[in-house]
TIZA-536581 format. One record per residue (C-alpha): x, y, z. Coordinates in pm, whole numbers, padded with zeros to 5 digits, always signed. Example, Ala and Ser with C-alpha at 12.3 -4.5 7.8 and 13.67 -1.06 7.14 Angstrom:
+01230-00450+00780
+01367-00106+00714
//
This chain:
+00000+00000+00000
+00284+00231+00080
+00463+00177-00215
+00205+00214-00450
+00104+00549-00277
+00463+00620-00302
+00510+00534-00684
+00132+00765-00727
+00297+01047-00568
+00602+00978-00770
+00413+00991-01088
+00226+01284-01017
+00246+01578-01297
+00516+01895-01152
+00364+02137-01328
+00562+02446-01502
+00714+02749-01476
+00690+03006-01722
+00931+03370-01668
+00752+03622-01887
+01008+03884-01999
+00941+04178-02201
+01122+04426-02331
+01130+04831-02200
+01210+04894-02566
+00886+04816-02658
+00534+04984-02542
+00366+04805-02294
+00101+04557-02354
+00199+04483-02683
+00270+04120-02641
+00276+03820-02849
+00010+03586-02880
+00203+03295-02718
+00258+03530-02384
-00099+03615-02419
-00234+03198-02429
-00010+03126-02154
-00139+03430-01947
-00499+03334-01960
-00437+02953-01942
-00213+03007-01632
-00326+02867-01274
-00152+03171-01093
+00052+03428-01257
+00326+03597-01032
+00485+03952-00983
+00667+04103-00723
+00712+04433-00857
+00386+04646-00786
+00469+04931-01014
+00538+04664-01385
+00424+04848-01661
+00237+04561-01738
+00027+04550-01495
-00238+04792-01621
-00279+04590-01952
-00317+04256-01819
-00580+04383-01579
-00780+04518-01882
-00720+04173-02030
-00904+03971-01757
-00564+03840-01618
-00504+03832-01218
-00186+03897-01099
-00064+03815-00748
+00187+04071-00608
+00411+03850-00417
+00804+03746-00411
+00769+03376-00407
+01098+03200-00362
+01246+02912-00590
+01015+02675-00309
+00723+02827-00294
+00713+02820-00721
+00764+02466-00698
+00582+02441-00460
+00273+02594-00646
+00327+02364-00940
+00238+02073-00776
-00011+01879-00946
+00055+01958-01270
-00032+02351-01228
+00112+02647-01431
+00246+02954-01266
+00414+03260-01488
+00586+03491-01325
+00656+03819-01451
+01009+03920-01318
+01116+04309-01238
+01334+04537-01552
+01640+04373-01400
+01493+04020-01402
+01520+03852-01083
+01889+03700-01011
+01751+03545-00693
+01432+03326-00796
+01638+03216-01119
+02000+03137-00896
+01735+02952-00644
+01553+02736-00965
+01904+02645-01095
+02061+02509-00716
+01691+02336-00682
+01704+02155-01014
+02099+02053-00938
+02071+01932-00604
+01807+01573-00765
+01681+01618-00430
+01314+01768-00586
+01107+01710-00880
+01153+02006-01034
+00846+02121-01275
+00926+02296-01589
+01085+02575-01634
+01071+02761-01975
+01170+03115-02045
+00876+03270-02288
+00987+03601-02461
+00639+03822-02453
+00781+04119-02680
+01075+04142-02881
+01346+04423-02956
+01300+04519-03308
+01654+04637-03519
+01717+04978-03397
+01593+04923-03011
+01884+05024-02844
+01864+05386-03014
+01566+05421-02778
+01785+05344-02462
+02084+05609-02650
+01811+05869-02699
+01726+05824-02286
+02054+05858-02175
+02155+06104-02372
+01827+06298-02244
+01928+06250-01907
+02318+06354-01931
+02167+06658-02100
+01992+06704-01779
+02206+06670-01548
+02557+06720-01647
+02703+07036-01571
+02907+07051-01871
+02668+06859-02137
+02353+07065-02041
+02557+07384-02173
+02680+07293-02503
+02534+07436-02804
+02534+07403-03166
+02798+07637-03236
+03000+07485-02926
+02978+07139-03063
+03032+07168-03416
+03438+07127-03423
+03362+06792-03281
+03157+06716-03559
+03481+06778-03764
+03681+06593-03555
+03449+06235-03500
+03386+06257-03882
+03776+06234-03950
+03859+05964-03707
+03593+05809-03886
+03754+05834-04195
+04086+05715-04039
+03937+05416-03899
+03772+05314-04215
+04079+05336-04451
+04264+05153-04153
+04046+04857-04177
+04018+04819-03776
+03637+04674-03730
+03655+04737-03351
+03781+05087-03416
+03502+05156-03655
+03227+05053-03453
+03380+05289-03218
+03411+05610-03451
+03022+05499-03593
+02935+05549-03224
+03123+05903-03181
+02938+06037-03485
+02611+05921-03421
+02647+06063-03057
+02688+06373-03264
+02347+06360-03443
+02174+06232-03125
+02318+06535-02901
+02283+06855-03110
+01894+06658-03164
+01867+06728-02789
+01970+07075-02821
+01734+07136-03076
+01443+07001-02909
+01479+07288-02629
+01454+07553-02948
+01538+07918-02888
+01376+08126-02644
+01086+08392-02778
+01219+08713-02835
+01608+08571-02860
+01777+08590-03209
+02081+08396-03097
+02235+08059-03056
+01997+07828-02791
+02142+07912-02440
+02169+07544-02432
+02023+07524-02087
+01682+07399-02171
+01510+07738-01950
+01272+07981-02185
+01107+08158-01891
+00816+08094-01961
+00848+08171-02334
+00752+07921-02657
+01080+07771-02776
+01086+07873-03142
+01249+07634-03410
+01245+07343-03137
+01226+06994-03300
+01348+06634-03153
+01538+06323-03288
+01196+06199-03421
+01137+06475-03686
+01531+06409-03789
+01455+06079-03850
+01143+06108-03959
+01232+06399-04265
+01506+06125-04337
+01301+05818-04380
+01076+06051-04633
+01411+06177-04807
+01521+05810-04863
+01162+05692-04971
+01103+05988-05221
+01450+05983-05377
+01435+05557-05366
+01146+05489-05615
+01311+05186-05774
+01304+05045-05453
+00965+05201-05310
+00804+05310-05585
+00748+05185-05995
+01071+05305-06118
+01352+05093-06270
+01713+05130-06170
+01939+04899-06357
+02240+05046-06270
+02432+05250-06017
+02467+05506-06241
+02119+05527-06285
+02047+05576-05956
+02278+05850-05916
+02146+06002-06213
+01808+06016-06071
+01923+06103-05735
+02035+06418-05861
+01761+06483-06100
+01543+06414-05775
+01767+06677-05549
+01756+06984-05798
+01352+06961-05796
+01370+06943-05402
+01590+07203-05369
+01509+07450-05650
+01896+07517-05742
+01975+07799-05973
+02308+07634-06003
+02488+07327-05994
+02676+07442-05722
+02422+07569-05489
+02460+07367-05135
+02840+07287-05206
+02984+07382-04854
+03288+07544-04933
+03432+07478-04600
+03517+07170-04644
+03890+07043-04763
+04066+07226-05100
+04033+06951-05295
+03740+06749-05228
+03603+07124-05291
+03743+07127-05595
+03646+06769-05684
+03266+06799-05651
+03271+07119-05793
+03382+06945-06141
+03153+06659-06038
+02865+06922-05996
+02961+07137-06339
+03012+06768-06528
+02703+06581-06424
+02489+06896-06510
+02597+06919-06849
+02754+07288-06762
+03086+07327-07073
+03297+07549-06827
+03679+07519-06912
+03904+07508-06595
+04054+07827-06461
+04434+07913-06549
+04674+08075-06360
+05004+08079-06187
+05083+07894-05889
+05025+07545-05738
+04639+07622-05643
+04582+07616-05985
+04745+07311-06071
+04603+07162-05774
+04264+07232-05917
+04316+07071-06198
+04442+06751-06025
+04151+06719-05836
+03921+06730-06176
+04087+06526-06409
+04037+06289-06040
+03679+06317-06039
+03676+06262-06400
+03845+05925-06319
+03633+05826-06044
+03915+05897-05798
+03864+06092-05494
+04162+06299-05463
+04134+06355-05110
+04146+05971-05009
+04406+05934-05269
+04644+06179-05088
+04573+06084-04749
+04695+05698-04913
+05014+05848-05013
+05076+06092-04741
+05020+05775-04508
+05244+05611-04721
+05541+05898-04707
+05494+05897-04334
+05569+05578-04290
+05874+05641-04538
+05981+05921-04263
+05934+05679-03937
+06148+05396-04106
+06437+05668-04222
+06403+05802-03830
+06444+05389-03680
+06105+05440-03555
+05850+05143-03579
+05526+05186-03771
+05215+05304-03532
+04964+05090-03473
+04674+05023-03671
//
């Protein structure tokens, strides 16, 4: 009699445990249909954290929740019998209940139900923007010297992150790249911040980049949204092979097009209207030719004395080639500083 009740108890179903994670990235009560079943087919479902953003959505959906810390015991505990319990752990997950699961299910000394980790929302390509645009938000907040930048302030280090950039791209170095990609896009996603605080009424200058207008409408104010957003309509409208009913057979096509596309957006009177003449001699002097060549304007090249001259017309008979002059000096100046190390004994610098 004993050891058939024994061997009946033995035999009895241990139940399962399901840890429901979701993702911050994603709005709250959006959850997949899987998380949804096992939530309303669930015996008890778990969560210690009063304040879950999920809370509110599973109450609208007819699902009780039990605010309680239950220990790796009292879940197995609650299985018995062949029951389901989910348990919806805190942002952080819960290191305890899951350390206490795995020592229960090593020691053999308990029938351990299952345990299966169900995913209820998923972080789509691009998530972890959402946590950069946070932080970012928050430094600009609180750090004395972040929350006084401005435009104007920050735009050598525009300069500078798009160089090393450049640097770590004709280097090769993956790890350094990823790096650089990071420095630039920091860029983007910090002078967005700036912007979003606008310029005070009644001020003509630069924003006082302390995020106070006294009361005042911010004028010109706009946020990393509307940069993205007027981006993913620039790519869309000048894309129609891709979005649209166009044909694009070649690249050459699509630059073609591209440009065609540009002049009506922009309403140029010239070819060289939005050339910023800041940037480096000759990749100035290379897109102008690329400008004056792809728009069909006959313009012979200026002639005079002295090496800007001849300089200029390096850099066109370049563009002419498909050769970007500036990469193609920064190759050989790499190349004659290396010449200088080796005649000085000193070793190559890393790359």
């Amino acid at each position: 009699m004993t050891d058939h009740s024994q061997s009946t108890a033995a035999a009895e179903p241990t139940g399962r445990i399901v840890l429901l994670t979701t993702s911050h990235r994603v709005a709250p009560g959006v959850l997949s249909w899987p998380a949804w079943q096992t939530l309303h087919a669930a015996d008890r479902v778990l969560c210690a954290d009063p304040g879950h953003p999920q809370l509110p959505y599973l109450r609208e959906a007819g699902v009780e929740v039990e605010h309680t810390a239950a220990d790796a015991h009292e879940l197995v505990a609650a299985c018995a019998g062949g029951r389901t319990v989910v348990v919806l752990p805190g942002g952080e997950g819960d290191q305890r209940l899951t350390d206490g699961l795995a020592r229960l299910a090593g020691s053999g000394r308990v029938s351990m139900p299952d345990l299966e980790l169900l995913p209820g929302s998923y972080d789509l390509p691009g998530a972890r923007l959402l946590d950069l645009v946070q932080v970012m938000d928050r430094v600009r907040r609180e750090c004395p010297w972040t929350s006084r930048q401005t435009h104007r302030g920050l735009a050598k280090y525009a300069i500078e992150e798009a160089y090393e950039l450049v640097e770590a791209i004709e280097d090769g170095d993956r790890e350094e790249l990823r790096e650089e990609l990071g420095d630039v896009l920091l860029q983007v996603v910090f002078h967005a911040r700036i912007a979003e605080e606008g310029i005070p009424a009644g001020e003509d200058g630069e924003d006082n980049g302390e995020g106070e207008d006294d009361g005042e409408e911010a004028l010109g104010a706009f946020s990393i949204d509307d940069v993205a957003g007027a981006l993913v309509q620039k790519l869309i409208h000048r894309h129609p092979h891709v979005f649209g009913d166009e044909r694009a057979e070649t690249p050459e096509d699509v630059h073609a097009h591209w440009q065609r596309t540009k002049a009506v957006e922009k309403r140029r009177e010239s070819v060289t209207d939005g050339v910023p003449v800041g940037q480096p001699g000759l990749a100035l002097a290379a897109k102008l030719a690329g400008r004056a060549r792809a728009g069909g304007v006959a313009v012979e090249l200026p002639r005079g004395e002295g090496i800007g001259y001849e300089l200029l017309e390096l850099a066109a008979r370049a563009e002419a080639e498909g050769v970007d002059p500036e990469t193609a000096l920064r190759a050989a100046a790499r190349v004659y500083r290396d010449a200088i190390r080796a005649a000085e004994g000193v070793a190559h610098p890393a790359r």
